[in-house]
N, C-alpha and C positions, 0 to 999 in steps of 0.2 A: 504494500500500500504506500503511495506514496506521501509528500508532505502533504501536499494539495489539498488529497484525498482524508489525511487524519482528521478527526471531529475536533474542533476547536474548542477550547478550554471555554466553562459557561463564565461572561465577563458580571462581576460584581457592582454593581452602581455605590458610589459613596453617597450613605443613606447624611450626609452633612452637606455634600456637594450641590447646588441646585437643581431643581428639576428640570428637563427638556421633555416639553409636551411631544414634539414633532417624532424624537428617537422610541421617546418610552410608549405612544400611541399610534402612532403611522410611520412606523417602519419603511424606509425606502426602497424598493426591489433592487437588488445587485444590476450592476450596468456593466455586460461584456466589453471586454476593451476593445478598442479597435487601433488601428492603423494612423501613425503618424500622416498628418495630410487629408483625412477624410474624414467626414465630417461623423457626427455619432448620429446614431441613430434616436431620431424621438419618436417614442412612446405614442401611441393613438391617446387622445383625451377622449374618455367617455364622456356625452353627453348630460347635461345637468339634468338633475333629478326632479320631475315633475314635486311640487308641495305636495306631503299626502301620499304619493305613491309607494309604495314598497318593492322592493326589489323581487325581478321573476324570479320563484321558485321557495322565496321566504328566506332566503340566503340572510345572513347578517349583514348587517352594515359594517363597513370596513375602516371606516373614520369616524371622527366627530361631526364633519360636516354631514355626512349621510344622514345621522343619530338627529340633528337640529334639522333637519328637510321634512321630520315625520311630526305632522301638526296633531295630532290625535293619539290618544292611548290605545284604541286601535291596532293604527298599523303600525306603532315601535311595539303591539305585542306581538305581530303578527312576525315582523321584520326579526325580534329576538325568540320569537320560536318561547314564548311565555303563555299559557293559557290563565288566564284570570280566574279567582275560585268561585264568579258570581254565574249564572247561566244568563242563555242570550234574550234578547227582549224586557231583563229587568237592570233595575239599579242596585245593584249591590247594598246590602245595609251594614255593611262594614269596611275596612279596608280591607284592599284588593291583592292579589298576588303578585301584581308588577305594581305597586305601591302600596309597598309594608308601613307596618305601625316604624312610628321612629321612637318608639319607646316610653310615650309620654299619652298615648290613647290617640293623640292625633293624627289621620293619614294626610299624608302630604300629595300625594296625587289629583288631578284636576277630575276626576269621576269619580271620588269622593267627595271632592266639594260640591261637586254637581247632585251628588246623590242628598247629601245635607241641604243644600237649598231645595231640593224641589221635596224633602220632607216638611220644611218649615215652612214651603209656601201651603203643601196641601194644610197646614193645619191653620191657615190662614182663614180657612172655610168654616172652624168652628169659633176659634175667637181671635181677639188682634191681636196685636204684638204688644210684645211685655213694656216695651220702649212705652207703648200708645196708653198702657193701663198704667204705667208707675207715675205716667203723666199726669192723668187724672187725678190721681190720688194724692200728690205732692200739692199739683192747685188745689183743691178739695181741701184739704188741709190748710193752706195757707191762706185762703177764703173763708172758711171756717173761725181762726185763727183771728184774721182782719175785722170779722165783725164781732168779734168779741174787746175787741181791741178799741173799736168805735164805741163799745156801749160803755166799758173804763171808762175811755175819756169824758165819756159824755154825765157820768154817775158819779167820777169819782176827783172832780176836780171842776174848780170854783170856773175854769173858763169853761170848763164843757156844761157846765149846770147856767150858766149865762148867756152861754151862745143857742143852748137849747129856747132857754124861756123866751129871751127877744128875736129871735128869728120865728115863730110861733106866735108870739104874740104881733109883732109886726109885717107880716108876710102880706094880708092883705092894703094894708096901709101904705104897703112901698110897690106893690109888686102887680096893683090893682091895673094897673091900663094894660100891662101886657098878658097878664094872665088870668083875667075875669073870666075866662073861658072856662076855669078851674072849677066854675061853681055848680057845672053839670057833674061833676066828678060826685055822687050823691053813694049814700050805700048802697042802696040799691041797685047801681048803674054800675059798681064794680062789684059787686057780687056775681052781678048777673051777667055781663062780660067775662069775670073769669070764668064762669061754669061752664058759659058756651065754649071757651078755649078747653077748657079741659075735656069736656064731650066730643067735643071735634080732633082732639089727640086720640080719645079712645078710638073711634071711630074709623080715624084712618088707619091706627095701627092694625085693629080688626080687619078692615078691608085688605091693609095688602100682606095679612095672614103673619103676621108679628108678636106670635105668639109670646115668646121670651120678651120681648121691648113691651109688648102689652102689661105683663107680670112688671118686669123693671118699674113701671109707668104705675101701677096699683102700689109698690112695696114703697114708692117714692113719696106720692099721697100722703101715704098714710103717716111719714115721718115730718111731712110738712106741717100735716093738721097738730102732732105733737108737739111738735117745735114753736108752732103758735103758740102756744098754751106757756111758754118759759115765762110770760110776760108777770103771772102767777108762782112764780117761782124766783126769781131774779130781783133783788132788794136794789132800792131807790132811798140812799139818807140823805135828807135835805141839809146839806151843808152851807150855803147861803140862802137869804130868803128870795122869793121867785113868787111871780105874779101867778102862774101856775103849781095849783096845790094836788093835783092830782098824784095818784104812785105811780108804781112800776108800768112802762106801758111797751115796754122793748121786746121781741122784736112786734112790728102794728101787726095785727093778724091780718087786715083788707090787703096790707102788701105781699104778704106771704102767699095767701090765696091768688091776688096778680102774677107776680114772679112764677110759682109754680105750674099755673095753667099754661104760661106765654112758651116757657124752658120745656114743658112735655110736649106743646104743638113744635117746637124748634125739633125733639126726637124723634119724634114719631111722624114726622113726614118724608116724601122719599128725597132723592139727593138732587135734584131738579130745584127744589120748592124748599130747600134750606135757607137757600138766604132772604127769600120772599118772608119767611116765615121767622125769619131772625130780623128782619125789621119789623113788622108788626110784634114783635115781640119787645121790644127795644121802647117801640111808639108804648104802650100797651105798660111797660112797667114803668113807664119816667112817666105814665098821666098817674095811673093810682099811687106813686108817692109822691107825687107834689099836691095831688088832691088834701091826701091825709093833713098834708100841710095849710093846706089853704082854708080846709075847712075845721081848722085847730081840732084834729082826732087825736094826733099824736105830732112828738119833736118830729125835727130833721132826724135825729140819731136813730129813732125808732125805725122811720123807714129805710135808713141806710146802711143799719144793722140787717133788717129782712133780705134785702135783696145780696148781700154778701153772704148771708148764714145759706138761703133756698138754693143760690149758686154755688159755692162750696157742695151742699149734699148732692147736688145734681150731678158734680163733676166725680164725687166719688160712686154715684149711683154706674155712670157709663163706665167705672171701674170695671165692672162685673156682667159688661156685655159680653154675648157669645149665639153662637146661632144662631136660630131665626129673630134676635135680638140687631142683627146686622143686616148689612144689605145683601139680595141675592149674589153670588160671583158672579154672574154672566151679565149682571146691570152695575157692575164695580166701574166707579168711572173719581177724577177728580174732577173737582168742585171749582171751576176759575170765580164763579160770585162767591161763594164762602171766603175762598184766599181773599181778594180783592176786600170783603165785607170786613173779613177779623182782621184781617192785616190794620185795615184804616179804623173802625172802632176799638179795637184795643189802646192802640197807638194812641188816636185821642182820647177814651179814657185815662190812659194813665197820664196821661197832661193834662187832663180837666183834673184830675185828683190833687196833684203838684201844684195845682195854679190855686185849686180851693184852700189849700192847707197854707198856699201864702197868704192868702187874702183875709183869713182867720187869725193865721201871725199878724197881721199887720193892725186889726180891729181890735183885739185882745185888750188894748190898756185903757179905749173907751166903752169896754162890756159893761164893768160893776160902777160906771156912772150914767149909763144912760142916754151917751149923747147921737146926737140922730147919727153921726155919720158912721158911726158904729152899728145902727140899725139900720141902715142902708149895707153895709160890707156883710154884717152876718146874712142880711135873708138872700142877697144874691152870692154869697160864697160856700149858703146851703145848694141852692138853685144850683152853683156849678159842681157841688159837689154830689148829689143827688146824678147829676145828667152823666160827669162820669162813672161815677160807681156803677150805674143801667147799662153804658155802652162798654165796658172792660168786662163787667159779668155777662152778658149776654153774647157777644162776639167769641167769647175765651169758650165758653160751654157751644157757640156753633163750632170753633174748628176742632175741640176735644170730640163732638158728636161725629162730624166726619173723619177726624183721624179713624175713631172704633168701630163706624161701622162699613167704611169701604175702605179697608187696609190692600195696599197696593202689593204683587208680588216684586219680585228683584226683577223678573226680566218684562215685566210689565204685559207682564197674562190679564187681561180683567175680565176677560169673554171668552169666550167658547171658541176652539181655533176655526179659521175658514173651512166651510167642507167643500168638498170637489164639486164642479160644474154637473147639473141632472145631464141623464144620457144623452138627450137630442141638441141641449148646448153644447156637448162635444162635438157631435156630427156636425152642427152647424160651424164650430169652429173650425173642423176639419175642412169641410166643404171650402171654407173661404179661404184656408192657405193653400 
């Protein structure tokens, strides 16, 4: 045998030395020598490799470039001669054979993440996304929270017992040419107003088979009508003297009754007639508390406490949507009036809130004297505080209603996929090419 011929010693890589991608993964084929004076012989270039294709016969790829030309889990299994432990026509519900666990439960392959998303959109079908309920629940709370906060202030300290009594006692006095309108606002007329809103919630939830939001829509009620009742429970010590001797009267019940009937029509109508339904809702609870006001039933605070307390329970009620509590899938659509609607009432509520709580800073040192310009700032820095607290609660509870009940997928599924053309529009499409 000659030297040639002897098997060459296996060469050692120094594992400190740098790496070379080119030697240690694509090996160069030996090049016969040729002849001083003529030229060498090159190599045919094989043609580049369609995206996606796999090489004939299943052959491996031979590089890295080959291995990056294969778009799909597919054919780099087909191409590595790898069968997947999942069968064909489903999605795996684990990690897969050519993308093992990395140790930690997570598979790192892209038909796993495929197979996780389209678990978590079908469960989209029974209720939202946890993002859309922790939402509710966090406003809900801090809505909650807020009108407890308003009735403090208003109970427990000599400006909120002063800006109560003269903005109540002066309302009509300052506020007469613009808002005489206020004087239809009778009990009767919001009684009976809410009830129709409230029957027309049931009604349509009934019609479009809303079983679960019908239930939501009773369980809510019935927390309302208790939470009226706190007015009975919640102490009022008169710490300065006030033209008004009446007690505890937080939160108004006529408001509570508004606010909830207006907030059950804003759920229980379909996603078309949400934001139609969030401005008569809007209209509908800034008349029955300013009425209250007008027609001295109760403070500012009383009604500004209701309508933050009814919106709070509302938002944690859509907590607990699910099912036929949502919109159908194949009517899942978003809302550009809702966007458009909460976008711009929340916005200006919370600048109507900012603006009232200066204009009360600012009136503050002529409350406990009496003087007019003082009773000018309190009843219109009620007025704007009243108009935002209506449009930040009512806007914030339309787009929490739309996030819950038409949750969107990731690849923006909302409907039913296209089906193929009936038989005779094919032939007709035939015919014509």
């Amino acid at each position: 045998m000659s030297d040639e011929q002897q098997p060459s010693a296996p060469r050692i890589r120094d594992p400190h030395a740098p790496a070379n991608l080119v030697d240690d993964f694509e090996p160069l084929p030996p090049v016969a020598p040729f002849a001083p004076g003529v030229p060498a012989p090159v190599p045919p270039v094989p043609p580049a490799p369609r995206p996606g294709a796999v090489p004939a016969g299943g052959s491996a790829p031979s590089s890295l470039e080959d291995v990056a030309d294969y778009d799909n889990a597919g054919d780099m299994a087909a191409a590595l001669g790898v069968r997947p432990t999942f069968d064909a026509g489903s999605e795996p519900s684990g990690p897969s054979a050519l993308f093992p666990d990395d140790g930690d439960g997570s598979a790192a392959g892209p038909r796993s993440r495929r197979a996780a998303r389209a678990d978590e959109d079908a469960l989209l079908a029974v209720r939202p996304r946890i993002s859309s309920r922790v939402l509710c629940v966090v406003f809900g709370l801090l809505f909650v929270a807020a009108a407890f906060g308003v009735w403090w202030f208003a109970v427990y300290t000599e400006t909120g017992q002063s800006l109560d009594d003269m903005a109540e006692t002066s309302f009509r006095a300052v506020a007469s040419s613009g808002f005489g309108w206020l004087a239809a606002g009778t009990h009767a007329v919001v009684a009976a107003g809410s009830a129709v809103l409230a029957v027309a919630a049931a009604v349509v939830a009934g019609v479009r088979r809303r079983w679960w939001l019908l239930g939501q829509l009773a369980v809510f009620g019935v927390l309302c009508a208790g939470l009226a009742e706190l007015k009975h429970v919640l102490p009022r010590p008169f710490i300065i003297h006030t033209d008004i001797t009446d007690g505890s009267s937080a939160p108004s019940g006529h408001v509570v009754l508004a606010v909830a009937a207006a907030l059950a029509l804003v759920c229980a109508v379909s996603r078309g007639w949400r934001w139609a339904a969030s401005l008569l809702a809007m209209a509908w609870t800034w008349f029955a508390a300013l009425s209250v006001v007008y027609g001295q039933w109760h403070r500012p605070s009383d009604a500004a406490m209701a309508v933050l307390l009814i919106g709070g329970v509302a938002m944690l009620a859509l907590a607990f949507t699910r099912t036929s509590g949502m919109d159908r899938p194949g009517q899942r659509r978003s809302s550009a009036g809702v966007q458009v609607l909460s976008s711009v009432t929340v916005t200006a509520g919370a600048m109507a809130c900012l603006y009232a709580s200066y204009v009360i800073w600012q009136v503050t040192p002529g409350l406990t004297m009496g003087a007019q310009w003082a009773k000018t700032g309190a009843v219109w820095g009620s007025v704007i505080l009243l108009t935002g607290v209506t449009l930040l609660t009512v806007g914030l509870v339309a787009a929490l209603r739309q996030l819950t009940a038409a949750p969107l997928t990731r690849l923006g599924l909302v409907g039913a996929p296209p089906a193929p053309p009936a038989r005779g529009a094919r032939r007709a499409a035939g015919r014509q090419s």
